[in-house]
N, C-alpha and C positions, 0 to 999 in steps of 0.2 A: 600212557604213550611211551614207556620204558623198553617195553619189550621191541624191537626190531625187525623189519619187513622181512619175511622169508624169502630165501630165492626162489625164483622161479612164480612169484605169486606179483599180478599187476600191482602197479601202486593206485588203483583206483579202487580196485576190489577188495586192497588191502586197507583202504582207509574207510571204504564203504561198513568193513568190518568192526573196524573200530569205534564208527561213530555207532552202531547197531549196538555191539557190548557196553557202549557208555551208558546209552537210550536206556537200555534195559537195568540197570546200574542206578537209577535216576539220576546222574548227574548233569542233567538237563531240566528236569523240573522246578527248579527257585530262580530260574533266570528272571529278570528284570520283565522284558516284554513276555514271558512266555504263555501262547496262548491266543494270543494280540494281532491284530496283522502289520506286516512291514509297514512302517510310515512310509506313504506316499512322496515319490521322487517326479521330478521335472526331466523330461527328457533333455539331455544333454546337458543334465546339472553334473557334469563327475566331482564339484567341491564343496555339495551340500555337505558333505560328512566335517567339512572345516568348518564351519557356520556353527551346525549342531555341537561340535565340540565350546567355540568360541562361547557359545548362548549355556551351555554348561557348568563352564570354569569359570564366567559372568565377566569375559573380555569383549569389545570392539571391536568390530573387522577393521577397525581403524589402524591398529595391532602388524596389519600385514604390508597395510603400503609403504612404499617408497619412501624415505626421509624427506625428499622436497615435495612430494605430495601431500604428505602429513604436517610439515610446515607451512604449507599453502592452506590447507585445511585448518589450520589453525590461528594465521593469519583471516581466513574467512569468518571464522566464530569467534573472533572476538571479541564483539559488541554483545555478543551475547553470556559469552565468559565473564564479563565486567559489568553484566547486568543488576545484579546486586552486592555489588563493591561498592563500599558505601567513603571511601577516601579517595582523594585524588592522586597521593603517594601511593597509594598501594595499586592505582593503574598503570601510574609511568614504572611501581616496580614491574609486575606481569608484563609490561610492553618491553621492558630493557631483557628480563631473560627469554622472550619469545626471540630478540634482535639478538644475543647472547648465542642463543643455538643454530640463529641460523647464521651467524658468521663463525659458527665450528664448522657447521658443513661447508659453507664459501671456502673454507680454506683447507679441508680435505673433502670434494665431493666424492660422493658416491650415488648409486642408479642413475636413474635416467635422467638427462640432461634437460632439466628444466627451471624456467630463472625462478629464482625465489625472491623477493625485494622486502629488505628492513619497512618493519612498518615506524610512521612519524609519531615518536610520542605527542606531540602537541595538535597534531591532529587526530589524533585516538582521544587522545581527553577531549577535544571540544566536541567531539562525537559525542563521548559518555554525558558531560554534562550538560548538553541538548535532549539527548534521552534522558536523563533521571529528571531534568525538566517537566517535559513532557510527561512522563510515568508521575511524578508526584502531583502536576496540577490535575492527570485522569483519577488519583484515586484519593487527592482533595473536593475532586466534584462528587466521586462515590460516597465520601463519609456526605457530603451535603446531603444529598439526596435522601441516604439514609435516615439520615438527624430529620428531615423535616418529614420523611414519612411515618418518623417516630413520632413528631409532634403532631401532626393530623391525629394518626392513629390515636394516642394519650385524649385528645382535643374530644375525637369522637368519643371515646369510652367516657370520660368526663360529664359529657350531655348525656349518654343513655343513662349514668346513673343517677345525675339532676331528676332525668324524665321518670325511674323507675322510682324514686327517693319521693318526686308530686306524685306520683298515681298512688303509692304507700298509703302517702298523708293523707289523700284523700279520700282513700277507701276506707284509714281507719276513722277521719272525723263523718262521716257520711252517719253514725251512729251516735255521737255525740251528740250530744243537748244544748253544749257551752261551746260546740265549736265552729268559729266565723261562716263556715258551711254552711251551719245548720241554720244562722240567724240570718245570712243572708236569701237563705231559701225563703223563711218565713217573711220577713219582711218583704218579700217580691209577692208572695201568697195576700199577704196583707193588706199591699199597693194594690193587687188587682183584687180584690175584695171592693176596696172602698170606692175605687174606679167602677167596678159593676154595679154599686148602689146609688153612686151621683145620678142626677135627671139627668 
């Protein structure tokens, strides 16, 4: 694209030209999609292209709002921010510099006029350690549950090898001569012997 439009020549026809000489050039053939069809757009989306970027560079649309919206929003997740924060200092830290930012913007706002309110640390911690409560006695009943469907399971396996361990024995003394088996068979043989010859 060095060279310069002629005069006298459209600037449609003149770019038509251009992109034809590239075509032919292949300077079009290693593109990324080429080949492919356009990804599909939303009619009346004109900011998909800012999303697809955002999902790209691996940012947040969260990125583009407003500092009191983004403070509110942030205020809104933070029980879930503090989900697996396992001290109780280290939630009233997270809660003082959450309160920290938004009294920078209290004192220079900027966009849209909207209230932001300090959140209470001592009400955020009895929030959290209501939920870590809660989350540990759910995943104290999980280990139970498991443990005992361990021990079932061990229990069962246990009797089937009892059961396979008799029918073993039993199969192998079935041919023995000395073994309790074999003298109790004979003896039950021998009871109904003398039984059938009594008057």
């Amino acid at each position: 694209m060095a060279e310069r439009k002629p005069p006298g020549m459209g600037f449609e026809s003149w770019i038509d030209k251009q992109v034809r000489e590239a075509q032919e050039r292949g300077e079009f053939d290693d593109l990324p999609l080429s080949g492919k069809p356009l990804p599909p757009s939303r009619p009346g989306d004109e900011y998909s292209w800012i999303r697809e970027k955002l999902a790209r560079e691996g940012e947040s649309t969260d990125v583009l709002l407003p500092t009191p919206l983004l403070l509110r929003k942030e205020l809104h997740k933070l029980p879930e921010t503090l989900r697996d924060v396992r001290s109780e200092q280290v939630v009233r830290d997270v809660v003082a510099d959450l309160n920290e930012r938004i009294k920078q913007w209290l004192r220079a706002p900027s966009g849209p006029d909207i209230a932001v309110a300090l959140a209470d640390p001592d009400t955020v911690v009895a929030e959290w350690r209501a939920a870590r409560a809660q989350r540990m006695a759910a995943e104290q009943q999980v280990r139970a549950e498991r443990a005992a469907e361990a021990a079932r399971a061990a229990a069962e396996e246990r009797a089937a090898a009892e059961e396979r361990a008799a029918a073993e024995e039993a199969r192998r003394n079935r041919g023995n001569p000395l073994s309790p088996y074999t003298w109790l068979t004979w003896w039950r043989r021998q009871l109904g012997r003398r039984a059938d010859r009594t008057p």
